[in-house]
N, C-alpha and C positions, 0 to 999 in steps of 0.2 A: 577410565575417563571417557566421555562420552564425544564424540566428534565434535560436536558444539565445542564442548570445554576445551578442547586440544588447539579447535582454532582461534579460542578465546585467549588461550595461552601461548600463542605466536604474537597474538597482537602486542600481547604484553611486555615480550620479547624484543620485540621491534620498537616498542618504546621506553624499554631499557637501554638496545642499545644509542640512543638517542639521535634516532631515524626523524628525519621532519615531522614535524605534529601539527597543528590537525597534520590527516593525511589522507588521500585517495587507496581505496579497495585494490585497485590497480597496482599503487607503488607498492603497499604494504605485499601483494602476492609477487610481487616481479623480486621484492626483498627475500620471500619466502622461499619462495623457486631456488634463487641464486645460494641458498644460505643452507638449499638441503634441510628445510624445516620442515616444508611437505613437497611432497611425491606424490603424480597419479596414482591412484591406486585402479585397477580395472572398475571396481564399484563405485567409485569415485568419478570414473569418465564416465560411467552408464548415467550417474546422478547428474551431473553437471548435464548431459545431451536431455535426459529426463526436462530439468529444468528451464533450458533454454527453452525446449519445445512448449514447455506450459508457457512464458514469456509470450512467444509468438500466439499460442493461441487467446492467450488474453490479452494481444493485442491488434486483432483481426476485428477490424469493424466492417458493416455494411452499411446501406442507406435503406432505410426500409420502405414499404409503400406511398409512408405519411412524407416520406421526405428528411425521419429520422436517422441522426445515428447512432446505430443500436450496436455493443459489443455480440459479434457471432457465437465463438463459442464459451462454454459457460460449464464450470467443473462444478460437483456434487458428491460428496464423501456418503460412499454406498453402501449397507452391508449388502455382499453378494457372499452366498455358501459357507457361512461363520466368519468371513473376513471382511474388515475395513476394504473398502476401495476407492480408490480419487479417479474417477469416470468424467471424463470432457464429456460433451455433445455441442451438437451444433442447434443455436437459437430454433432454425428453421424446420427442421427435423425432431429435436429433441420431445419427449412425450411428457405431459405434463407434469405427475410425480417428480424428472428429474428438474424442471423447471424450475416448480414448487420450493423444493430440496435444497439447488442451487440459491434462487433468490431469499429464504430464509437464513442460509448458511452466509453468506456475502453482508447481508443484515447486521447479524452477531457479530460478523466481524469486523464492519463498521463502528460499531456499538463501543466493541472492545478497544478499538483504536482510540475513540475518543474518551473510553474510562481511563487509558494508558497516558494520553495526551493531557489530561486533566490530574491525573497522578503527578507526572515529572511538571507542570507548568506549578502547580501547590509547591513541591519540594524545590526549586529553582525560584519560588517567592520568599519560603522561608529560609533557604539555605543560602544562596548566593552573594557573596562579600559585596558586588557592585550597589545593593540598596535598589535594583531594579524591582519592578511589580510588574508581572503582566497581568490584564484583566483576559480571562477566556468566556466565550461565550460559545456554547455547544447548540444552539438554534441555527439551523445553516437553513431555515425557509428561505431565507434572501439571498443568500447564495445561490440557491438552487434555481430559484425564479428568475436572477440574475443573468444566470448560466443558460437559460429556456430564454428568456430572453434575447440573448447576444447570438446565439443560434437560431431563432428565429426571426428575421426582418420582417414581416409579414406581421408581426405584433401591432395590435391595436395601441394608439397611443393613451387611452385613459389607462391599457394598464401600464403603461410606460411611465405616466403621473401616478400611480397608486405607489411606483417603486420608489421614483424617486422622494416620494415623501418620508419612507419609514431610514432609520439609521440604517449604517453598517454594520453588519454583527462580523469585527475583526476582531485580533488579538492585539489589546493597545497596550504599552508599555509605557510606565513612569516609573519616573528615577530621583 
């Protein structure tokens, strides 16, 4: 059984024994801990330290020349010598292939969020006993313009009128 699975099957665990639900990551580990379900294991604290430190690196911003902010460092799945590798660099330093690499991969994986998010919002229209609908909308220009917007004050106001003229593109529910 593969780690995934094993942790998949604490959860399960935990709402068998009829541990509060929903529930916090937090309670369900401090359940797990106490209940002798999982154990450190050494490879397991390398992972976890691994993890955190990727955490921290994608979460290092700077301000860049223009006055942007830009996320620093920026990971890239490499082959280096027959092997996969997941290689950080840093924005400023970084050489362009891993740039390239980086922003293509982070793309995809955008991409994939919203195939995955557009999967479970269908199946929670057709399945879900409450008669709910949500409408999704996967065009986020106005978010995004939104976003450049509220970070930049200095914005001209015609395009301030150009925004507020077009919709929302949210996720609206009827029931």
């Amino acid at each position: 059984m593969s780690y995934t699975k094993q942790l998949q099957s604490i959860i399960e665990d935990y709402r068998r024994t009829e541990q509060p639900w929903p529930a916090q990551a937090h309670d369900i580990a401090v359940w797990a801990i106490r209940t002798e379900r999982w154990k450190p294991q050494p490879e397991t604290i390398i992972n976890q330290c691994a993890d955190q430190l990727s955490r921290a690196m994608r979460e290092e911003y700077l301000t860049d020349p223009q006055g942007r902010r830009v996320r620093a460092k920026h990971v890239a799945t490499l082959e280096q010598h027959g092997k996969q590798m997941i290689m950080w660099d840093d924005i400023r330093t970084a050489s362009p292939i891993h740039m390239e690499i980086a922003f293509q991969q982070r793309r995809r994986s955008v991409v994939g969020d919203c195939c995955q998010l557009k999967t479970d919002v269908d199946s929670y229209n057709e399945n879900n006993p409450h008669g709910a609908h949500f409408q999704l909308s996967l065009n986020f220009e106005n978010d995004v313009m939104e976003t450049e917007l509220a970070s930049n004050p200095l914005t001209s106001s015609t395009v301030l009128e150009r925004q507020s003229s077009r919709p929302v593109d949210v996720v609206q529910a009827s029931v």
